[in-house]
C-alpha positions as semicolon CSV with decimal commas, in nm:
position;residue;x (nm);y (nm);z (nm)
1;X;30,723;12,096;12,167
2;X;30,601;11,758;12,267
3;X;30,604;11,486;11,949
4;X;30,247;11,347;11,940
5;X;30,245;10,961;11,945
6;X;30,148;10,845;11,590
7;X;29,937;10,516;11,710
8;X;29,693;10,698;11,942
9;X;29,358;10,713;11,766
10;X;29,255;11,029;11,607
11;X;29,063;11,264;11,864
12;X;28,688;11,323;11,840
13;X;28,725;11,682;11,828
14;X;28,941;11,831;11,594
15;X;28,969;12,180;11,400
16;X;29,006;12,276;11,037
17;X;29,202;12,585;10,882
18;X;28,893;12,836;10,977
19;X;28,864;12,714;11,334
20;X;28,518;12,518;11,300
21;X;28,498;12,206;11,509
22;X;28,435;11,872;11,338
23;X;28,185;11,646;11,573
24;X;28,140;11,391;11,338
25;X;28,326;11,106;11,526
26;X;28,179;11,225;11,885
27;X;27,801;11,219;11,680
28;X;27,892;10,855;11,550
29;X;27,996;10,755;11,929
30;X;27,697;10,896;12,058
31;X;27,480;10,694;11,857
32;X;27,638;10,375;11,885
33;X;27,622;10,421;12,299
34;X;27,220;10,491;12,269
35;X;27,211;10,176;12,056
36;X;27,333;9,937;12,325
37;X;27,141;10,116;12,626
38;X;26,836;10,040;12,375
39;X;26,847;9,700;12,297
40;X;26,786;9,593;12,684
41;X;26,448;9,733;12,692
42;X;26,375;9,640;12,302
43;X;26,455;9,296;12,398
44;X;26,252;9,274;12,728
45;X;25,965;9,432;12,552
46;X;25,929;9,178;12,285
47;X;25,980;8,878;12,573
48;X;25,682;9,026;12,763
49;X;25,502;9,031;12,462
50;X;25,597;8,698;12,370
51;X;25,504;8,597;12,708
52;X;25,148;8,651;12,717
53;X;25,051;8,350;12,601
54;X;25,266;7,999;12,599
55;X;25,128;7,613;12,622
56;X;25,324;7,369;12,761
57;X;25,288;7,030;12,763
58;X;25,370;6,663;12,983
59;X;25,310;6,315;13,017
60;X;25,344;6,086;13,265
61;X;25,562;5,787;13,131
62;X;25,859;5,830;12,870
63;X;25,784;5,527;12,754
64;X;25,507;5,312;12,672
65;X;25,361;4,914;12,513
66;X;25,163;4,956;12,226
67;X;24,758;5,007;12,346
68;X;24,883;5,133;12,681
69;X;24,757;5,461;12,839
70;X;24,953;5,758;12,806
71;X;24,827;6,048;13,032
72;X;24,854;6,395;12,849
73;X;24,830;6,723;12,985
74;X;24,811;7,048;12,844
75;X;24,806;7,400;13,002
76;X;24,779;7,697;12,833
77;X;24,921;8,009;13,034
78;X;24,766;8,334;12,896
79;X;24,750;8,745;13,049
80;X;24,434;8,861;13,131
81;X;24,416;9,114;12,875
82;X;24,330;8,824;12,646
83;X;23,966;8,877;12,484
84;X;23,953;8,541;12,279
85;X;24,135;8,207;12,197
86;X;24,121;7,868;12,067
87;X;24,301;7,543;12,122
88;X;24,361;7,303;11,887
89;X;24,324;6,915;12,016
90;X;24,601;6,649;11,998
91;X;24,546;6,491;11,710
92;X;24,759;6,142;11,606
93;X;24,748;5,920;11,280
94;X;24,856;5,636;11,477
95;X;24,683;5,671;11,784
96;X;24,374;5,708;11,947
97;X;24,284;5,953;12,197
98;X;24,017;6,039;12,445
99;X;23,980;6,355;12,646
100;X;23,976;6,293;13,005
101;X;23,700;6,525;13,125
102;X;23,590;6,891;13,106
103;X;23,895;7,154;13,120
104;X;23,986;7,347;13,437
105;X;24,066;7,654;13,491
106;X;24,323;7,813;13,762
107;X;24,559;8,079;13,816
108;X;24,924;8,029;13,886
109;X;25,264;8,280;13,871
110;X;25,563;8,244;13,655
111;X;25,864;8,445;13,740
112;X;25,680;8,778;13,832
113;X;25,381;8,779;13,559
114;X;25,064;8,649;13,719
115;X;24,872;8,419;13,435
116;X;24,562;8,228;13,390
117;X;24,604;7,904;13,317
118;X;24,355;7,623;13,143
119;X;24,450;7,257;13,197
120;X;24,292;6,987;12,973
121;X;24,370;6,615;13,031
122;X;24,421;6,327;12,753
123;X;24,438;5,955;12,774
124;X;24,644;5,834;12,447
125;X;24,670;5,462;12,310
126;X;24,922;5,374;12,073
127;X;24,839;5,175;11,859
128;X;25,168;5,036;11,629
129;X;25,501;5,041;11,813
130;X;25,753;5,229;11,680
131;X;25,732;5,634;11,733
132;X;25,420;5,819;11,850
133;X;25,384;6,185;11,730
134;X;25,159;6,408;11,774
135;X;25,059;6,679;11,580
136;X;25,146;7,062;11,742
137;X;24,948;7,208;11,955
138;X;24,840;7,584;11,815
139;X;24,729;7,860;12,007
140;X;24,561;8,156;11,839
141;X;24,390;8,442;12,046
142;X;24,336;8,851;12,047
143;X;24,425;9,086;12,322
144;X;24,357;9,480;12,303
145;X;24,669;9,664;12,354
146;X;24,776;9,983;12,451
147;X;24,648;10,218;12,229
148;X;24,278;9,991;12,234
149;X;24,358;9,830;11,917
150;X;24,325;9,479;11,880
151;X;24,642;9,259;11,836
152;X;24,696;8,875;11,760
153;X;24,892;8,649;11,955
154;X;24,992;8,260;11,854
155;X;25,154;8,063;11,996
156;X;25,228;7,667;11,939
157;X;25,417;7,357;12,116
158;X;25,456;6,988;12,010
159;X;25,534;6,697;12,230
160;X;25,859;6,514;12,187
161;X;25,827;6,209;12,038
162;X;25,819;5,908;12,217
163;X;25,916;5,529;12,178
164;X;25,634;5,251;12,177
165;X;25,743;4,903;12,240
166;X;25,579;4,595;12,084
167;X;25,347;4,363;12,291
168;X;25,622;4,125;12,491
169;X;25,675;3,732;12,316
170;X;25,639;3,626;12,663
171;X;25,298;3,737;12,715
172;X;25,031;3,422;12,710
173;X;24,709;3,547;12,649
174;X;24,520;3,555;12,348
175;X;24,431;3,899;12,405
176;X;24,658;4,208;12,476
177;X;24,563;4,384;12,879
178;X;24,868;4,613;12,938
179;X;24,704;4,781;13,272
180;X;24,772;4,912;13,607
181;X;24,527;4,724;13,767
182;X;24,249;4,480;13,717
183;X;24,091;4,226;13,903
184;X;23,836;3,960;13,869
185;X;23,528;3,922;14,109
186;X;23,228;3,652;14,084
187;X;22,907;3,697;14,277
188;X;22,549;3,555;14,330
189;X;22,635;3,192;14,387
190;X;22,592;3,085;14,745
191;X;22,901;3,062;15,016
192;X;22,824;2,751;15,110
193;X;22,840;2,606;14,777
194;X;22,491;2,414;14,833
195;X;22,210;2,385;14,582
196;X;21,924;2,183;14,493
197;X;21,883;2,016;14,162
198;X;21,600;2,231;13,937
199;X;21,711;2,554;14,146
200;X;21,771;2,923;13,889
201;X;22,114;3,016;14,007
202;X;22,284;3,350;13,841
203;X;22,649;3,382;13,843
204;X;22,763;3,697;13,749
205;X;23,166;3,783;13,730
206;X;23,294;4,120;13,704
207;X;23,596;4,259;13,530
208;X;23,785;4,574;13,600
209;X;24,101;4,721;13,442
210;X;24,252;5,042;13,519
211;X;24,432;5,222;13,223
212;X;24,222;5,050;12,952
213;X;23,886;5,142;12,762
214;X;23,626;4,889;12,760
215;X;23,678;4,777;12,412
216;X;23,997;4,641;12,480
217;X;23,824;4,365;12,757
218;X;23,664;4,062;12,589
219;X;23,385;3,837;12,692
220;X;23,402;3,543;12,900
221;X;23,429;3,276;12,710
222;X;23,152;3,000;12,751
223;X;23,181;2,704;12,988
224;X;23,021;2,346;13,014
225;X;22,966;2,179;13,315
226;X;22,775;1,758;13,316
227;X;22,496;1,829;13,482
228;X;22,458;2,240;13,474
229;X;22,230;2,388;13,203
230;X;22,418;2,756;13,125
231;X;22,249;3,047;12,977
232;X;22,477;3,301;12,934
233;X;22,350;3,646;12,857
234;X;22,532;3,941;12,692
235;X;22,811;4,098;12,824
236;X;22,777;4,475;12,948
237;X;23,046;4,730;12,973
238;X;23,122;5,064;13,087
239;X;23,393;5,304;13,109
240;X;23,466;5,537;13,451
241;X;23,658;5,837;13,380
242;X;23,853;6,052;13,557
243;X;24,160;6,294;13,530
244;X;24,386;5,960;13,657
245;X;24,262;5,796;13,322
246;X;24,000;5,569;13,215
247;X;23,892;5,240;13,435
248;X;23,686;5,027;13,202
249;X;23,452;4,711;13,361
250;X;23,293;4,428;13,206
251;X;23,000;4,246;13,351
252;X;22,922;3,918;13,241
253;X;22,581;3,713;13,406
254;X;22,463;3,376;13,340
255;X;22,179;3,180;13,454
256;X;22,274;2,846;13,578
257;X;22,028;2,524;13,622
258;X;22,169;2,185;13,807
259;X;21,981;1,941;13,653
260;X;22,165;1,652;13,857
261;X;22,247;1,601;14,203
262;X;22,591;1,515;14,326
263;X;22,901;1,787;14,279
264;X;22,909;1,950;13,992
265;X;23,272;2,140;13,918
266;X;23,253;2,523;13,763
267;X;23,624;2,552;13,577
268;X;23,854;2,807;13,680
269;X;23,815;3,161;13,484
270;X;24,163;3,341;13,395
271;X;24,227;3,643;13,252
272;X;24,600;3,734;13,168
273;X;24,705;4,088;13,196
274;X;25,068;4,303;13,138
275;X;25,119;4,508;13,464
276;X;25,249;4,805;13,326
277;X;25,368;4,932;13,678
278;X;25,610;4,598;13,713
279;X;25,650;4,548;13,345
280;X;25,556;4,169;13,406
281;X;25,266;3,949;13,340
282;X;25,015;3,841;13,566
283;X;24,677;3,633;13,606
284;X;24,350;3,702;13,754
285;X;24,199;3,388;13,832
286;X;23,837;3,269;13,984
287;X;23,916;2,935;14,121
288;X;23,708;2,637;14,034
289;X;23,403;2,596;14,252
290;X;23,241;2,232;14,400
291;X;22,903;2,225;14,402
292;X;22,702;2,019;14,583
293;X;22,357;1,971;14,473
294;X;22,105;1,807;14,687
295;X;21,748;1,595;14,483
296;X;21,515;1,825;14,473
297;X;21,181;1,658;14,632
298;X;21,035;1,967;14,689
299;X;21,049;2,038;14,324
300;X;20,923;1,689;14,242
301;X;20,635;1,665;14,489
302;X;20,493;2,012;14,380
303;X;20,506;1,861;14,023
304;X;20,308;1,558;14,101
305;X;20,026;1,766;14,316
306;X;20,008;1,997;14,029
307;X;19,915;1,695;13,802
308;X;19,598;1,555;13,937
309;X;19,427;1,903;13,950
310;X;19,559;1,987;13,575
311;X;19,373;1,696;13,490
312;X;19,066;1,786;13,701
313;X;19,076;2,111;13,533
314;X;19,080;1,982;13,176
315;X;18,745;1,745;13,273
316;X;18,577;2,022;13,380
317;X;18,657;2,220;13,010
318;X;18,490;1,918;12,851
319;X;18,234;1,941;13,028
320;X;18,111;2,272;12,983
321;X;18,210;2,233;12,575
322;X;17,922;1,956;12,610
323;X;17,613;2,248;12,739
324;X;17,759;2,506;12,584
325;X;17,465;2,608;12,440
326;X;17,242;2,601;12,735
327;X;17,495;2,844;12,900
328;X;17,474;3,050;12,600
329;X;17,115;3,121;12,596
330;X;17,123;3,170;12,990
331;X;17,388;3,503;12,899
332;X;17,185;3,596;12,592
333;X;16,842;3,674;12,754
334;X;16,993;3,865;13,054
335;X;17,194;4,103;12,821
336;X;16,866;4,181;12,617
337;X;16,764;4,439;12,811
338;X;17,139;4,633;12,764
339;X;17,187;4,602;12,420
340;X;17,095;4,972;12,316
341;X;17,360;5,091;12,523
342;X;17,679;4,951;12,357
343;X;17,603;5,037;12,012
344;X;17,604;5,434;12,102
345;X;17,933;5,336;12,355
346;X;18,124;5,155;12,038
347;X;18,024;5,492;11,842
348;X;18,164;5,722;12,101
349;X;18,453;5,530;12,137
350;X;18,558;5,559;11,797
351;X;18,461;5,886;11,724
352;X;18,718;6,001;11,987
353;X;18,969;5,758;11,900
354;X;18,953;5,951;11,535
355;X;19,027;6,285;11,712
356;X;19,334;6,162;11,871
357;X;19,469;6,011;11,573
358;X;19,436;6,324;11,357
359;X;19,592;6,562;11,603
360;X;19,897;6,316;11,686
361;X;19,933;6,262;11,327
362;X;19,928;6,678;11,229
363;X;20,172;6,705;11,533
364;X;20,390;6,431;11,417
365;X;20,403;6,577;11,078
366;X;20,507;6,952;11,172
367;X;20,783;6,836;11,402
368;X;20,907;6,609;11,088
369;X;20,883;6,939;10,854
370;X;21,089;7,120;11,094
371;X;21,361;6,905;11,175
372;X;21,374;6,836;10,818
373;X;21,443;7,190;10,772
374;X;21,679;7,212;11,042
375;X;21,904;6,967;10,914
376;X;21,912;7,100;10,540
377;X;22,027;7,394;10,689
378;X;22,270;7,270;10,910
379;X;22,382;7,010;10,582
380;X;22,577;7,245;10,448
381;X;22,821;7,297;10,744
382;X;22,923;6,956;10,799
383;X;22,903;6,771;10,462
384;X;23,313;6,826;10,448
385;X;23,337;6,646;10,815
386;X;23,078;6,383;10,679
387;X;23,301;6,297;10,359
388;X;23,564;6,279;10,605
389;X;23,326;6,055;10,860
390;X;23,260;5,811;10,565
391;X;23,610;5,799;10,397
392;X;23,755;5,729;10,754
393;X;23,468;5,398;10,796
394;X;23,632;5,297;10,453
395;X;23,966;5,261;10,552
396;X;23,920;5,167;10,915
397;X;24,067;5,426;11,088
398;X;24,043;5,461;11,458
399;X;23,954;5,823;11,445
400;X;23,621;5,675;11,286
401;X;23,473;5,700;11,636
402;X;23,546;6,031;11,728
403;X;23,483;6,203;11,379
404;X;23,120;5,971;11,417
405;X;23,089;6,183;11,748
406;X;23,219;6,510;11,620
407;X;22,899;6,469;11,338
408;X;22,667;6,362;11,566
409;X;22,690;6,697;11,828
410;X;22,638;6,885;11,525
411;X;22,352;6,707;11,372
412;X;22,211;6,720;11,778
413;X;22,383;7,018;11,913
414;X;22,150;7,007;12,292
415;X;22,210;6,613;12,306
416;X;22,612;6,673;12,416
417;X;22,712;6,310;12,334
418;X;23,054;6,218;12,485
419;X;23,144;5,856;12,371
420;X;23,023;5,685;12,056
421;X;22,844;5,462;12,287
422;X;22,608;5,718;12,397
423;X;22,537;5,806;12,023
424;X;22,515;5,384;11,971
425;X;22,245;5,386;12,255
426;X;22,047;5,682;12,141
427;X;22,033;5,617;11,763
428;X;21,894;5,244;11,859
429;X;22,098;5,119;11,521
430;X;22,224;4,766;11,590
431;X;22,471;4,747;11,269
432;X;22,650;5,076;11,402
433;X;22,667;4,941;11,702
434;X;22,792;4,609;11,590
435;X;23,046;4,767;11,312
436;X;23,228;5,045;11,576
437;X;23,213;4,725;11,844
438;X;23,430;4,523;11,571
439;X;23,611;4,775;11,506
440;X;23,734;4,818;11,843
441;X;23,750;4,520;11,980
442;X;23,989;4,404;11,659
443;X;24,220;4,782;11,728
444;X;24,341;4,606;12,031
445;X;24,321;4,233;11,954
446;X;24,621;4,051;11,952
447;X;24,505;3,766;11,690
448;X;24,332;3,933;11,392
449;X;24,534;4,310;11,317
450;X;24,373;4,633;11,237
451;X;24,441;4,564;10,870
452;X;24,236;4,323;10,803
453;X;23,938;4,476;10,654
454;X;23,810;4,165;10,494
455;X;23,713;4,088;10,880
456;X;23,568;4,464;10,955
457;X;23,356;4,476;10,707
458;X;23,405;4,847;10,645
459;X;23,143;4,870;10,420
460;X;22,857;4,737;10,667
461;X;23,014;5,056;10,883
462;X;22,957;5,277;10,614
463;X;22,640;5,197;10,532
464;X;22,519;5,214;10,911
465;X;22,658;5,585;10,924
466;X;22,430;5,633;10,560
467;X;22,127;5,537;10,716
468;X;22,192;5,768;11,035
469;X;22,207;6,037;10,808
470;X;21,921;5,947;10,601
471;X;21,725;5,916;10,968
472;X;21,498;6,215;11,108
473;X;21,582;6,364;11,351
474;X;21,274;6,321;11,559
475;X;21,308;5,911;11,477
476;X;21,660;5,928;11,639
477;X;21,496;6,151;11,909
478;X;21,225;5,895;12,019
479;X;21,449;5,579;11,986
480;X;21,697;5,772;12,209
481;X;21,813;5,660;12,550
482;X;21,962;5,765;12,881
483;X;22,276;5,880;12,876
484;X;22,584;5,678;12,942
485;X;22,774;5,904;13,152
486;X;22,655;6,212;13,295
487;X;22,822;6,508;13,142
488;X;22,994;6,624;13,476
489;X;23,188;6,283;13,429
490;X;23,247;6,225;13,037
491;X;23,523;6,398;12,809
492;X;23,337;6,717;12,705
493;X;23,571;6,700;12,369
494;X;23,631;6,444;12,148
């Protein structure tokens, strides 16, 4: 009889005293083994549900000055099973951003699932140096399932943060540029540098920066010349967009008189920038310009022929203030024979004069009544983004210009405004235009900081956005302009 081995492990089968088998440890095995063949297909199951929906998101620097671009992009990769969805924006404390355009839309493949996939494109401007974060990005959508009922799928991502360097001590200008590109034209004075004294001469120079809003560039500052009468006019600006970024250009004209002959110097113009491609400074510079200005006899001798028959005219006025009254009585008696007529023309006149006031007035009055109504109603929904709007003007935060915009599509939901320029332009309110133009220009001036509200004047901001509000919508309406940008071109979110 063969000695069984004591450390083998007990067999699965085994048999008691009344010869019944005892499958307990070959029903424990057998479980255990279905376990494990399981957990594949549990585990690629919830991955393909996971998978229906992801965002993911890039920039294109690691690294960045304060105020300089940062291009963001965001794609969200989603089945076509899904029904609905929103996207939150990028949203920073300490930065402010601009959306780059509408969204696109494309398909694309990862690994073996085929997904949709919507790409929207941020510019983002630091605005302290230190760390910029951004809030996560959330996802939240429904797809129908299986079995036809309706399911929820989230899904969120936030963007690493990344370092911000201060503006460089080397830097010389009195106004921070850090760009890609810019350059400096001047046009409308003649090649050949030759003008006559008493001539209108308009020189108009152009700037351009690539990577920078149009806040950030400041106007040319003025310049005296002996001899050269300058009148300067205001500066205009504009902002290009695109999905490389924003390209922002100021345009500057003045009208310029030589009141002297000889050569008359126009001073150099310079503009120092931060080339953010080379990390190193650099200069745009217009050159100064030698005039030569010739006496202007032409001017003098039309002057002097002008004179004798001024003075011929004003003889002839005092002489017919002399017989006036002859001349008088000559008109009088050959309009007798008219002077029915005009009474019954005056009468007509005003008669329908009265008929067009009343009816423009009634008009006027319904379209008041129901835009009044239409903005009660509408009151309710964005008195919480309104609080917000105001509170933000207070403390001179730089998300004062896109909440203003937020408020204003809702208040005008067909107008589409893009920029708070375009609601600046169609309000026709100089203070708000004035108060988010300070507030700007200061976010990315190098002399006077961001805190310094004594400066702002946040309160003149507020009280602009109160009297916007208190407006009618039909005032707004008829004081409105062109638009800016046309929406093909402009950020469709803000």
């Amino acid at each position: 009889m063969v000695e069984r081995n004591s450390t083998f492990p007990a067999p699965l089968w085994r048999y008691d005293h009344n010869g019944y088998s005892d499958c307990r440890g070959f029903r424990r095995f057998l479980i255990i083994a279905l376990c494990l063949l399981a957990l594949p297909a549990w585990a690629q199951s919830s991955s393909v549900d996971a998978r229906k929906v992801f965002i993911e998101l890039s920039t294109d620097k690691a690294e960045l000055y304060v105020q300089e671009q940062l291009l963001l992009t965001v794609q969200l990769y989603f089945s076509n099973g899904l029904i609905r969805g929103e996207l939150s924006e990028p949203v920073s404390n300490n930065a402010v951003i601009e959306s780059l355009g509408p969204q696109q839309e494309y398909a694309r493949v990862r690994g073996d699932q085929r997904y949709r996939m919507i790409e929207r494109r941020y510019a983002v401007y630091p605005q302290i140096p230190g760390q910029l974060s951004l809030a996560p990005l959330e996802f939240e959508g429904s797809f129908r399932g299986a079995s036809g009922r309706l399911k929820i799928l989230r899904s969120s991502e936030q963007l690493f943060d990344l370092p911000v360097k201060d503006i460089p001590p080397q830097f010389s200008g009195s106004v921070w540029l850090p760009a890609t590109g810019l350059t400096l034209e001047e046009s409308g004075l003649p090649n050949d540098n030759r003008v006559t004294s008493g001539a209108n001469l308009t020189r108009q120079l152009t700037l351009r920066a690539k990577g920078l809003p149009d806040a950030t560039l400041a106007p040319f500052p003025a310049q005296t010349t002996p001899g050269m009468r300058s009148y300067p006019e205001p500066a205009k600006r504009a902002t290009d967009i695109s999905a490389e970024g924003l390209t922002s250009i100021l345009q500057q004209a003045s009208a310029l008189v030589p009141v002297q002959a000889g050569e008359l110097r126009l001073p150099e113009v310079r503009v120092p920038w931060w080339d953010t491609a080379s990390d190193s400074e650099k200069v745009a510079i217009i050159p100064e310009r030698v005039l030569v200005v010739a006496p202007g006899s032409d001017f003098n001798a039309q002057v002097q022929a002008q004179a004798p028959a001024v003075a011929a005219f004003d003889g002839k006025l005092n002489e017919y203030g002399d017989d006036a009254d002859p001349e008088l009585d000559v008109n009088d008696q050959g309009n007798t024979g008219s002077g029915a007529f005009w009474p019954w023309l005056a009468l007509f006149m005003a008669v329908g004069w009265s008929i067009t006031a009343g009816s423009f007035w009634r008009a006027k009055r319904s379209r008041y009544r129901a835009n009044k109504a239409t903005k009660s109603d509408a009151g309710a929904d964005d008195s919480e983004l309104y609080k917000e709007l105001l509170a933000a003007a207070g403390n001179n935060n730089p998300d004062t210009p896109r909440l203003l915009l937020r408020w204003m599509n809702l208040q005008y939901p067909g107008k589409g405004f893009q920029s708070w320029r375009q609601v600046a332009e169609f309000c026709h309110l100089p203070p708000l235009t004035d108060a988010l133009t300070t507030l700007e220009q200061r976010r990315y001036s190098t002399e006077q900081p961001l805190e310094d509200n004594a400066s702002n004047n946040p309160a003149q901001l507020q009280q602009a956005i109160r009297e916007l509000a208190r407006r009618p919508a039909s005032q707004a309406a008829n004081n409105g302009l062109s638009p800016l940008y046309p929406p093909a071109i402009d950020a469709s979110q803000r």
